[in-house]
MARVEX-951332 format. One line per field, with one value per residue (C-alpha): residue number from 1; residue in three letters; x, y, z. Coordinates in Angstrom, 2 decimals. Layout:
<sites>
nr = (NUM|...)
rest = (ALA|...)
xx = (X|...)
yy = (Y|...)
zz = (Z|...)
</sites>
This chain:
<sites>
nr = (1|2|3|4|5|6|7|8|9|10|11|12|13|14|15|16|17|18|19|20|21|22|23|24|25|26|27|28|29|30|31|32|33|34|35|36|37|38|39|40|41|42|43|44|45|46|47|48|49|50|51|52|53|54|55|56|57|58|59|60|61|62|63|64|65|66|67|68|69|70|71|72|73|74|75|76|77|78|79|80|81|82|83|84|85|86|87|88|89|90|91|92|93|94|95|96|97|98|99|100|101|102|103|104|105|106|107|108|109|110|111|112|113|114|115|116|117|118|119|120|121|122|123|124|125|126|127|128|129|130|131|132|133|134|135|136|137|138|139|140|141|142|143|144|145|146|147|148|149|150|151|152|153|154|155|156|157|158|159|160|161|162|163|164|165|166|167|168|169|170|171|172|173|174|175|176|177|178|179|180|181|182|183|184|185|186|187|188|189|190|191|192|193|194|195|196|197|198|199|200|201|202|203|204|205|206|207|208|209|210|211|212|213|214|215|216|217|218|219|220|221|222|223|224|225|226|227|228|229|230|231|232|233|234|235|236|237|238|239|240|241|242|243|244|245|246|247|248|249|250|251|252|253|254|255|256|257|258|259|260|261|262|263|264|265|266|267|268|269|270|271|272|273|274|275|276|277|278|279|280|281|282|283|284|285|286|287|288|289|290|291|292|293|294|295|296|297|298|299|300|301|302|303|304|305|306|307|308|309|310|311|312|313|314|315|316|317|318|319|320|321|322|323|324|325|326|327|328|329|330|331|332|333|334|335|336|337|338|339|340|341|342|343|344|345|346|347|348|349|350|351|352|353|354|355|356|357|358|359|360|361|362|363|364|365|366|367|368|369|370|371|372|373|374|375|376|377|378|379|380|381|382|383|384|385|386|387|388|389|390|391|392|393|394|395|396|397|398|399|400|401|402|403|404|405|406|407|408|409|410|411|412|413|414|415|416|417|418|419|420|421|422)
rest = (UNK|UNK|UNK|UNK|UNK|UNK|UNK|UNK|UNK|UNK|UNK|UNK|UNK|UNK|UNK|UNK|UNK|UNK|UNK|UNK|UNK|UNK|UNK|UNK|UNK|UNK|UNK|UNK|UNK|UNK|UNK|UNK|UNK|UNK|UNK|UNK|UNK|UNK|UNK|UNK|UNK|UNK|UNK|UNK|UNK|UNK|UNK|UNK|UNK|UNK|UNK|UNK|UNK|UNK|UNK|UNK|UNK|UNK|UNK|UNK|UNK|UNK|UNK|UNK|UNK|UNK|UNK|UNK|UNK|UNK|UNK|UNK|UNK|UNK|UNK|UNK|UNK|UNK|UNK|UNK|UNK|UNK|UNK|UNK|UNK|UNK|UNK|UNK|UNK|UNK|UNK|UNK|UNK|UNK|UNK|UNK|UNK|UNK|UNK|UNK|UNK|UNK|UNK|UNK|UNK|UNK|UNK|UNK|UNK|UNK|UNK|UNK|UNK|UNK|UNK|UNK|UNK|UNK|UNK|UNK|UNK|UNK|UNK|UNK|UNK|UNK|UNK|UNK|UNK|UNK|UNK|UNK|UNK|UNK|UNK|UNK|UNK|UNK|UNK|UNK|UNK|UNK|UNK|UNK|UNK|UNK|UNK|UNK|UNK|UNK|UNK|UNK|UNK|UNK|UNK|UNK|UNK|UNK|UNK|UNK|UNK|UNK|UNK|UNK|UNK|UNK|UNK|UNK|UNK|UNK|UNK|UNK|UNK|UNK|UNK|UNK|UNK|UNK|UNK|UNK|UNK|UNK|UNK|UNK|UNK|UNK|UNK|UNK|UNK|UNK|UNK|UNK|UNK|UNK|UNK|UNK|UNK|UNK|UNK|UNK|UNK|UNK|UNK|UNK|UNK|UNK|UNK|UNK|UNK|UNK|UNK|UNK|UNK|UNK|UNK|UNK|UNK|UNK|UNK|UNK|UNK|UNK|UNK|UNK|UNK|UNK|UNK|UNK|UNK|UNK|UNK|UNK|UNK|UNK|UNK|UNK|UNK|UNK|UNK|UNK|UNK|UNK|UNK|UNK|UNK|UNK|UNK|UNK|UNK|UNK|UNK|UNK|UNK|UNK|UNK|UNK|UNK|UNK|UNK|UNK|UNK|UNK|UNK|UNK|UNK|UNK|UNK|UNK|UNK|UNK|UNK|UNK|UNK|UNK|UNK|UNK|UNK|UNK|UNK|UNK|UNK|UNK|UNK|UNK|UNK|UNK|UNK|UNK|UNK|UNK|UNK|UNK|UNK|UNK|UNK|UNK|UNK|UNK|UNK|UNK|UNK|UNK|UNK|UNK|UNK|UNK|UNK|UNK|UNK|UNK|UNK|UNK|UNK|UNK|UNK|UNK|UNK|UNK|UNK|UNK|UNK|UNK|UNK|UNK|UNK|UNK|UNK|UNK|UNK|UNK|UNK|UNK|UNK|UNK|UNK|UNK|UNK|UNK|UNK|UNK|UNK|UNK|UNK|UNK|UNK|UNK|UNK|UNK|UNK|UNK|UNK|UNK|UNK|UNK|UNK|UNK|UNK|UNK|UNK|UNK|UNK|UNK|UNK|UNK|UNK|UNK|UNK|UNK|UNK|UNK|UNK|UNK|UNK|UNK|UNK|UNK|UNK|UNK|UNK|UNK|UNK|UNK|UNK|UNK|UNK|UNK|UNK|UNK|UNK|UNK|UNK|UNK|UNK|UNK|UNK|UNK|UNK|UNK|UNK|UNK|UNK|UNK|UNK|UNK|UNK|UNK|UNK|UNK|UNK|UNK|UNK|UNK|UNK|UNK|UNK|UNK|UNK|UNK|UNK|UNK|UNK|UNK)
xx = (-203.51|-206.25|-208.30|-207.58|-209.10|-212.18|-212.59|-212.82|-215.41|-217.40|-216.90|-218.07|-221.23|-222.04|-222.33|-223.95|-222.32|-224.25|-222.98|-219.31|-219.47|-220.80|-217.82|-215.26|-217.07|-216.75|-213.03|-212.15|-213.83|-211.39|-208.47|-208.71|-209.80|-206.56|-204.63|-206.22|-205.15|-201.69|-201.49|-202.46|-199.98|-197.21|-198.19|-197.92|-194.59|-193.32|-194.61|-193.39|-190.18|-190.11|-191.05|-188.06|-185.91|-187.44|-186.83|-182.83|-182.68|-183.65|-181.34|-178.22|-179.27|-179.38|-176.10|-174.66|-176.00|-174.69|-171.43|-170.94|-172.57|-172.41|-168.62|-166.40|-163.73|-164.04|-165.38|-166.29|-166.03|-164.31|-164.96|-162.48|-161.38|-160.98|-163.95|-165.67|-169.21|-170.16|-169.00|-170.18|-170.76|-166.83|-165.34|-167.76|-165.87|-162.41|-162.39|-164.25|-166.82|-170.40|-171.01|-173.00|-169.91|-167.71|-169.33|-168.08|-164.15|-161.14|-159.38|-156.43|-158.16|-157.70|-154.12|-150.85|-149.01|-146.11|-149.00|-150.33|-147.98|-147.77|-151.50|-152.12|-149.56|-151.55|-155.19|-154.13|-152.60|-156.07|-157.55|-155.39|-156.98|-153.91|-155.55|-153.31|-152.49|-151.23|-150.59|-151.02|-152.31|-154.90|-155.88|-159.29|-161.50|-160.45|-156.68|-155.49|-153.25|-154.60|-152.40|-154.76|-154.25|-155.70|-157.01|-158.18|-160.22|-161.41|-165.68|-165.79|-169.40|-169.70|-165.83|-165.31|-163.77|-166.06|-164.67|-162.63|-163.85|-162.02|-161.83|-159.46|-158.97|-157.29|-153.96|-152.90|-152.73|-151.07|-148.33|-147.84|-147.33|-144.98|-143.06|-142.84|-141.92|-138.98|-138.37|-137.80|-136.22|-133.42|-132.90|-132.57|-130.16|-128.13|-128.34|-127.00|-124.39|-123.60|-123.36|-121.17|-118.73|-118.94|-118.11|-115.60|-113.46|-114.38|-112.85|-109.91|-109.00|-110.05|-107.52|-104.44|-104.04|-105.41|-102.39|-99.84|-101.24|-101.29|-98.08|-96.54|-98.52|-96.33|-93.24|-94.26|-94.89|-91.35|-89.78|-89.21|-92.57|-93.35|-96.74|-99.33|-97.67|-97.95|-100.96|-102.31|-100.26|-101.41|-105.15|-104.61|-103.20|-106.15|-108.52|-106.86|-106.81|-110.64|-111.13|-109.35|-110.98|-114.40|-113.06|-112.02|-115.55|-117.20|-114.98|-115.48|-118.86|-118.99|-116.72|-119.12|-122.17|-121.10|-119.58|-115.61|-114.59|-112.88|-111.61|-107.96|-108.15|-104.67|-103.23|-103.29|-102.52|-106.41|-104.97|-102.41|-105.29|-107.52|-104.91|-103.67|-107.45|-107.93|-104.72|-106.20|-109.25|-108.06|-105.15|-108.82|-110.87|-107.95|-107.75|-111.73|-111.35|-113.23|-111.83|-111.31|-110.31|-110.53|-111.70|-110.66|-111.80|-110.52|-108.63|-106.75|-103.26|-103.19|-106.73|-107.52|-109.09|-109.13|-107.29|-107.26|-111.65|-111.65|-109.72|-111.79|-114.89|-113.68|-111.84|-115.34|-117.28|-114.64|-114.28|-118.10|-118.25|-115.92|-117.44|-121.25|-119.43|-119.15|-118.34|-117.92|-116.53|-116.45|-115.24|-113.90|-115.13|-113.74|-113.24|-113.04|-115.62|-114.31|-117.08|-117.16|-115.70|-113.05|-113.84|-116.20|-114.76|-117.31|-116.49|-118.63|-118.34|-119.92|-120.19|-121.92|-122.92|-125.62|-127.66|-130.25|-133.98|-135.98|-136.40|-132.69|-131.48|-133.83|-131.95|-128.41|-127.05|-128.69|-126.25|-126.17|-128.72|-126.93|-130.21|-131.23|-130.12|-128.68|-126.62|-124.69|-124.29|-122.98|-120.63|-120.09|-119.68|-121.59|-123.41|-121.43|-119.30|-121.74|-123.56|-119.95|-119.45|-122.54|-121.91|-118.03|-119.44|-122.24|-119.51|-117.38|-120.25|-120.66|-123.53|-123.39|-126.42|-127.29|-128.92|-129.84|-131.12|-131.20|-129.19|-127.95|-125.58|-125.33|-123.72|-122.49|-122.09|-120.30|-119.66|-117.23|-116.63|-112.91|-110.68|-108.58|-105.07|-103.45)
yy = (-54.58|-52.69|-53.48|-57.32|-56.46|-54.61|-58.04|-60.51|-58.87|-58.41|-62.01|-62.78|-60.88|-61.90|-65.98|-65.98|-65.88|-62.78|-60.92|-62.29|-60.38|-57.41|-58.31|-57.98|-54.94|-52.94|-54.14|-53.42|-49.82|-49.61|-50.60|-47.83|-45.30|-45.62|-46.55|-42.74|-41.36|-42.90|-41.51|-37.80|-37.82|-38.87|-35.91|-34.06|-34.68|-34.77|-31.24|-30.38|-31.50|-29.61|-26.52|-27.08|-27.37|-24.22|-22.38|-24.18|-23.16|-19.49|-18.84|-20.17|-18.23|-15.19|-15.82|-16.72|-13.33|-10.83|-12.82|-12.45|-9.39|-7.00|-8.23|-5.02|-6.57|-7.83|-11.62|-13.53|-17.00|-18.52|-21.93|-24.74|-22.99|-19.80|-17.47|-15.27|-17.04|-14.09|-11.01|-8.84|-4.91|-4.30|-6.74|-4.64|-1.22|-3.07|-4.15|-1.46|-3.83|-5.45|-8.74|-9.49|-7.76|-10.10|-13.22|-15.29|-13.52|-15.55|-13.73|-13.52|-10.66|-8.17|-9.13|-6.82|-8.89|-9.67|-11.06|-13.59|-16.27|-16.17|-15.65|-19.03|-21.28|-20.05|-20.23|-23.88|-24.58|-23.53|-26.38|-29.02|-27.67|-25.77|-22.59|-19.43|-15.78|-13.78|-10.21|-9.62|-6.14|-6.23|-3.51|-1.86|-0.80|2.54|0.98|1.99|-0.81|-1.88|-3.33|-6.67|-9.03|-12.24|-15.29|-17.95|-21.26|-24.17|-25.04|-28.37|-30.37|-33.77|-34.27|-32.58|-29.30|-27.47|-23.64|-21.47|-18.67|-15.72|-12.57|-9.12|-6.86|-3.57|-2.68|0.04|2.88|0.57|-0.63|3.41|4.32|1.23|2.65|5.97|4.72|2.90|6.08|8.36|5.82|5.32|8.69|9.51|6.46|8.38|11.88|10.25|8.52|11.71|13.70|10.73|10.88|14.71|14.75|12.28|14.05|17.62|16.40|14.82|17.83|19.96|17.53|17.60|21.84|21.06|18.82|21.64|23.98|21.43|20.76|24.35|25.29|22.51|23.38|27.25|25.95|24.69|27.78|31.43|32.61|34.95|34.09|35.77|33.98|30.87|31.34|32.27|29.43|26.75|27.92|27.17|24.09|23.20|24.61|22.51|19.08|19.88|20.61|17.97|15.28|16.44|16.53|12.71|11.75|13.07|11.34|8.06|8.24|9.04|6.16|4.31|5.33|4.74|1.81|2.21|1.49|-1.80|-3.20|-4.49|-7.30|-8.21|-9.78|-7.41|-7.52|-6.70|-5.40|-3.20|-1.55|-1.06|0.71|3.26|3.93|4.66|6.18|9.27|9.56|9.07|12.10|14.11|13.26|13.78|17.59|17.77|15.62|12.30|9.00|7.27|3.70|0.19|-3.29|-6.57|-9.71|-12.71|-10.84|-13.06|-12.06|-11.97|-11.87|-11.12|-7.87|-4.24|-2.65|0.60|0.97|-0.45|1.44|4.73|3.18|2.61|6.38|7.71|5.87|7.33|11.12|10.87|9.64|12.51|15.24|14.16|14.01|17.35|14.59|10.82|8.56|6.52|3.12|1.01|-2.90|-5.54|-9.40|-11.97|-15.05|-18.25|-19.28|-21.81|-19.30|-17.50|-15.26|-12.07|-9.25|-7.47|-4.29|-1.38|1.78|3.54|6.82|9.41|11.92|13.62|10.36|10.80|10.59|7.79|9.87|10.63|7.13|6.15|9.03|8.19|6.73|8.73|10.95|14.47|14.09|15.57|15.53|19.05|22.38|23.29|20.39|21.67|25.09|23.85|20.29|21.36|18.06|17.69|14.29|12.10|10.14|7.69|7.24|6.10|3.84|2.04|1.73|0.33|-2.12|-2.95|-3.11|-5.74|-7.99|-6.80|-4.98|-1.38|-1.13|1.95|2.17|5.68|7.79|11.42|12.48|9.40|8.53|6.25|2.39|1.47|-1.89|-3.53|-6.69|-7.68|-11.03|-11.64|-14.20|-16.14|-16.78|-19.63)
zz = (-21.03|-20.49|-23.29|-22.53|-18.92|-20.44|-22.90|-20.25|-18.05|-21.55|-21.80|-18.47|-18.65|-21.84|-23.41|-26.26|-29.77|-29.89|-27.01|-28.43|-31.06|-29.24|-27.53|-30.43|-31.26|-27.95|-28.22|-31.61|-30.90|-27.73|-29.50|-31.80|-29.60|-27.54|-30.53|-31.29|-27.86|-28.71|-31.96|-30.80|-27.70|-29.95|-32.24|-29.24|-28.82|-32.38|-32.48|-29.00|-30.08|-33.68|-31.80|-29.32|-32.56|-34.50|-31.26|-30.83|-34.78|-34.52|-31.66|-33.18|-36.60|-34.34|-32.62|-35.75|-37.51|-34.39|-34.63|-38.15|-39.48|-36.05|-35.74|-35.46|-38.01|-41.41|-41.36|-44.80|-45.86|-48.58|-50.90|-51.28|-54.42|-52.64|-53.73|-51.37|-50.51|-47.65|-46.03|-43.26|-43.26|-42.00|-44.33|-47.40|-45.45|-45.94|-49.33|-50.77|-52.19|-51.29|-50.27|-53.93|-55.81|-53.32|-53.75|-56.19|-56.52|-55.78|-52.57|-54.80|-57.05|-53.79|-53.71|-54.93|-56.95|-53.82|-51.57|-53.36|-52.69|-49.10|-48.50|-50.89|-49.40|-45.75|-47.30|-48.41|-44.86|-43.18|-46.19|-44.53|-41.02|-39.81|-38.89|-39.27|-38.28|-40.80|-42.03|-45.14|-47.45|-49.69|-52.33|-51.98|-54.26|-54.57|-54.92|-52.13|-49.86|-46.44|-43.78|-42.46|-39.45|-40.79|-39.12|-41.00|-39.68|-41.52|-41.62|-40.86|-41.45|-41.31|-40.62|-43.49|-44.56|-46.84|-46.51|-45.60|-42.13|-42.17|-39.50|-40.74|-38.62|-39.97|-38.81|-41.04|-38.71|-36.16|-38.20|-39.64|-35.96|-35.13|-37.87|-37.06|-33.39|-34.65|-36.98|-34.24|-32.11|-34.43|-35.02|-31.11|-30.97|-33.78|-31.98|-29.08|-30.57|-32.16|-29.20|-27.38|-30.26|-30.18|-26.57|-26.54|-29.15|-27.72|-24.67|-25.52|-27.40|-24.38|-22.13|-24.11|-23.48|-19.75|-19.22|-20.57|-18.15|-15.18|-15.80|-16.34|-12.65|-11.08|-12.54|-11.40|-7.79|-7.45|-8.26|-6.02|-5.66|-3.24|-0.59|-2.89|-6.37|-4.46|-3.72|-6.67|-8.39|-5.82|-6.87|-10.69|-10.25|-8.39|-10.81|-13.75|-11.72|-10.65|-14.15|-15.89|-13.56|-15.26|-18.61|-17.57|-16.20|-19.60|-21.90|-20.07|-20.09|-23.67|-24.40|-22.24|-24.06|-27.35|-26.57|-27.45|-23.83|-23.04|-20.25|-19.80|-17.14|-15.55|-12.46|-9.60|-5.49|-4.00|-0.55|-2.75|-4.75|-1.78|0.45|-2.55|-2.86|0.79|1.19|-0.84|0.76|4.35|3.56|2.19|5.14|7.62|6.49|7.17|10.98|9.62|10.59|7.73|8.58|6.15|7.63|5.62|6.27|4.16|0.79|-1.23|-2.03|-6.26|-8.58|-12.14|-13.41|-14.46|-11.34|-13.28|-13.79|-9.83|-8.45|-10.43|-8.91|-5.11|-5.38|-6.85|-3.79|-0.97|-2.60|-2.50|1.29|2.58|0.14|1.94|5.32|7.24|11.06|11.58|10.06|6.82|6.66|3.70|4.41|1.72|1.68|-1.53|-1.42|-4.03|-6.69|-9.15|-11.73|-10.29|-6.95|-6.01|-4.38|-2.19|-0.74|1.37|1.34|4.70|5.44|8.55|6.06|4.88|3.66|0.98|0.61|-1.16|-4.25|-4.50|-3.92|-6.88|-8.86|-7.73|-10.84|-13.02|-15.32|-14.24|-11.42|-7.92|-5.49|-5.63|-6.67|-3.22|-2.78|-6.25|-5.09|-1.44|-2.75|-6.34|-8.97|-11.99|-11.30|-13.56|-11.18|-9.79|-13.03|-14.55|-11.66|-12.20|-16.12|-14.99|-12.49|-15.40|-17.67|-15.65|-14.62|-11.63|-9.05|-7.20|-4.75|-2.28|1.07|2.16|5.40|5.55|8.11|8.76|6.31|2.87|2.49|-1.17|-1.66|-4.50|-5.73|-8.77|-10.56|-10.60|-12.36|-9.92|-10.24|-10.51)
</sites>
């Protein structure tokens, strides 16, 4: 447009045939001085642009290089026919070769013979473009076998697969650890099985001679003894019950722990089992002045279940409340809810005893754990008894939680899944 506009006013100040071709001239020279200025600003930008591109081109060769060579783990590449093509400074550290001695070798020639199989039937997966995650070992250089994690991705150009990127990361040392892990694991499973099965036949042997003497003590008691016989008399049969009831809590929970103990479920009257529970702990607490009294709310008459390992966990609960208890009370709270399944029975035991810290109600159910020292020396027990209700109530489905306040007594609260009848 412009040089049309510079033509015409040529043309108007100049008629002649002369000045027209001074005319064509002038705009001819124009023409290709802006066809010039054209020219150069497109070169402008045709080198602006290649700059922008050199510049785009060096950064992604630089990212590329810190990503491949500076990468902690072994990364190569691979060609459809599975030969090496690159390899970084870890992957040379891996294999035990160099990137020139790598390039060119099928992957399969670092292979043990067991490996290759597996890693081809992957490497030809990752072909198809279904990356994978593999481990695999490969033999180094030296011959010795390294444990890899492999990941394998397929280069895609052009919507095309043309190789094979690979990261390995070296999990040798990992995988020796797992294994000694697992190692000693096993072999403190078998110790402890051991020492279950010791224990469990130690004390059976230990409670068949226990009986005898139990039973010789009472037989003693009924004869003529005079007050210091009796006395003495009444003293070991104490002894032996005390002592056979701990030879009982360690064989359960060795039967427990190794797991030969099995429950016997039958049909049993709920209020029946409750009151010849209480009925032992209210004649204990009676002797020591605590009120020991039983609330039931809705109890149904008949259920299903293992009266004999419920009743050991309510008498453990109760013999606990009045040993903690020095004044009070303790109170025996029970009632049976209907569920799709059968029926719960829930049942709390309360008590105005002691109570325990934070720390000790965390500890509560641990085998052979009593609170402290003192309370040993003062209350006597070994620990066991709560530890074998919780495995019981584990063992039949069922919960045992604690609530705790020093000086202020402890609530356990239990609930078991029984089968209805009828």
């Amino acid at each position: 447009m412009r040089i049309l506009s510079a033509a015409r006013e040529l043309r108007r100040g100049w008629g002649s045939p002369g000045d027209s071709a001074m005319v064509v001239a002038a705009v001819t020279g124009l023409a290709a001085t802006t066809y010039s200025v054209l020219r150069y600003r497109q070169a402008r930008r045709e080198v602006s642009g290649h700059a922008e591109l050199d510049r785009a081109l060096t950064e992604t060769t630089e990212r590329y290089h810190a990503l491949f060579h500076d990468h902690p783990d072994g990364v190569f590449s691979l060609s459809l026919d599975g030969r090496f093509t690159s390899a970084n400074e870890a992957a040379e550290r891996l294999s035990g070769y160099s990137e020139d001695e790598l390039r060119g070798i099928p992957f399969t020639d670092l292979l043990p013979p067991d490996q290759v199989a597996p890693v081809t039937r992957n490497f030809d997966d990752v072909v198809a473009r279904r990356p994978r995650h593999v481990q695999a070992r490969i033999r180094q250089r030296s011959g010795r076998l390294v444990d890899l994690s492999l990941t394998g991705l397929p280069i895609i150009v052009g919507h095309e697969v043309v190789g094979i990127f690979g990261i390995a990361e070296d999990i040798t040392e990992r995988l020796r650890m797992q294994r000694e892990l697992e190692r000693a694991r096993a072999a403190a499973e078998d110790a402890n099985h051991a020492k279950s099965l010791f224990l469990a036949t130690m004390s059976h042997e230990v409670r068949t001679p226990l009986a005898g003497v139990i039973g010789a003590a009472e037989m003693l008691e009924d004869t003529e003894l005079d007050p210091g016989q009796r006395r003495l008399t009444a003293v070991l049969h104490r002894s032996g019950v005390r002592l056979l009831r701990l030879v009982d809590d360690i064989l359960d929970f060795s039967r427990i722990e190794a797991g030969g103990l099995e429950l016997e479920p039958v049909e049993f009257a709920v209020a029946d089992l409750l009151d010849e529970t209480l009925a032992t702990a209210r004649s204990a607490g009676t002797a020591r002045g605590l009120l020991v009294e039983a609330a039931y709310g809705d109890l149904v008459a008949r259920a299903v279940g293992d009266p004999g390992r419920i009743g050991q966990v309510l008498a453990n609960l109760l013999d606990n409340a009045v040993k903690f208890t020095e004044a009070g009370e303790i109170r025996l709270a029970a009632r049976t809810t209907p569920t799709a399944d059968g029926l719960v029975l829930e049942v709390e035991v309360c008590d105005s005893g002691i109570g325990m810290s934070a720390e000790q109600v965390r500890e509560v159910f641990d085998p052979f754990r009593q609170g402290d020292s003192s309370i040993t020396r003062r209350y006597g027990g070994t620990g066991l008894g709560l530890a074998i209700c919780r495995q019981l109530v584990d063992l039949m489905g069922g919960t045992l939680l604690v609530e705790s306040e020093v000086g202020r007594g402890t609530t356990f609260a239990l609930r078991l899944p029984l089968g209805a009848v009828g």
